[in-house]
C-alpha positions as CSV (number, residue, x, y, z in Angstrom):
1,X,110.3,127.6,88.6
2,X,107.9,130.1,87.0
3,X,105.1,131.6,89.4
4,X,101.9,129.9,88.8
5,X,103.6,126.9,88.2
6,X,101.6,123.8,90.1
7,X,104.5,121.1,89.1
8,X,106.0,121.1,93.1
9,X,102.1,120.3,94.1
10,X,101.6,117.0,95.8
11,X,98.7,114.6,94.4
12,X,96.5,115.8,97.1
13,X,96.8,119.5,96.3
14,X,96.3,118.6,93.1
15,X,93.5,116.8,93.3
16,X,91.9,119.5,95.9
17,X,92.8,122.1,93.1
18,X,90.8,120.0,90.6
19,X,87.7,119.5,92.6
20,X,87.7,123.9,93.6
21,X,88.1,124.3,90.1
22,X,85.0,122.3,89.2
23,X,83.3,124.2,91.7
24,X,83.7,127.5,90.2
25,X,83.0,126.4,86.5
26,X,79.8,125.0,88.0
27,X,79.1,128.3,88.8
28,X,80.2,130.2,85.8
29,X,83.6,131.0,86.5
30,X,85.7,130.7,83.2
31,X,88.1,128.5,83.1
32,X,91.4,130.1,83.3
33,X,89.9,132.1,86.4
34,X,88.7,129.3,88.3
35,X,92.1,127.9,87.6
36,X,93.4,130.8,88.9
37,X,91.2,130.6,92.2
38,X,91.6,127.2,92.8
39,X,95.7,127.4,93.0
40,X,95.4,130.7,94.8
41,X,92.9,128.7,97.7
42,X,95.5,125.6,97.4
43,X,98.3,127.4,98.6
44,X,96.4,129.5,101.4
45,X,95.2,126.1,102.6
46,X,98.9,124.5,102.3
47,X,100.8,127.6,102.7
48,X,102.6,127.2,99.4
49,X,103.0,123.9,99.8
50,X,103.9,120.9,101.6
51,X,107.5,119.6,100.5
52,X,110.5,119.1,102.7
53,X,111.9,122.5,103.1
54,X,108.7,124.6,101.3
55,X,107.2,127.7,103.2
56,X,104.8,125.9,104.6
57,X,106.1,122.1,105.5
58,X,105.6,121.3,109.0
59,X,102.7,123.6,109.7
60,X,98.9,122.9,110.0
61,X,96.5,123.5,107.5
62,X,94.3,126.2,107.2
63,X,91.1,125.3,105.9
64,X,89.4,128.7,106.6
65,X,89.9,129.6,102.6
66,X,87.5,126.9,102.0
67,X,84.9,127.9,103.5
68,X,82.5,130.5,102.1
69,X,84.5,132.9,100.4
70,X,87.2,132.8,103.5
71,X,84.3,134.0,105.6
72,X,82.9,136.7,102.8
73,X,86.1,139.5,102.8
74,X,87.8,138.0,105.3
75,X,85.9,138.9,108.4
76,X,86.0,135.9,111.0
């Protein structure tokens, strides 16, 4: 599978990615950037996603990434 690809996402990463990528067109984002955000926040959120043997099946979600820019740079 070629990186970027978003075919192993499941319909709710999906449809998370869709509604972050609204977001940032609202705000002026272009479109292949706010792509590009919205899959990046995905899989911090999922950690690369949630499929039977995938780096991050079995663990909680994250949903700091969400939230304000992760916190503005990442400080907590």
């Amino acid at each position: 599978m070629p990186r970027g690809d978003k075919d192993k996402y499941t319909d709710k990463e999906k449809r998370q990615a869709q509604h972050i990528e609204e977001g940032y067109e609202k705000r002026g984002v272009s479109e292949e950037e706010a792509e590009r955000r919205a899959g990046a926040t995905v899989n911090a959120v999922h950690h690369g996603g949630e499929k039977p043997g995938g780096g991050g099946y079995g663990k909680p979600e994250n949903h700091e990434p969400m939230r304000k820019g992760g916190r503005k740079g990442g400080h907590h």
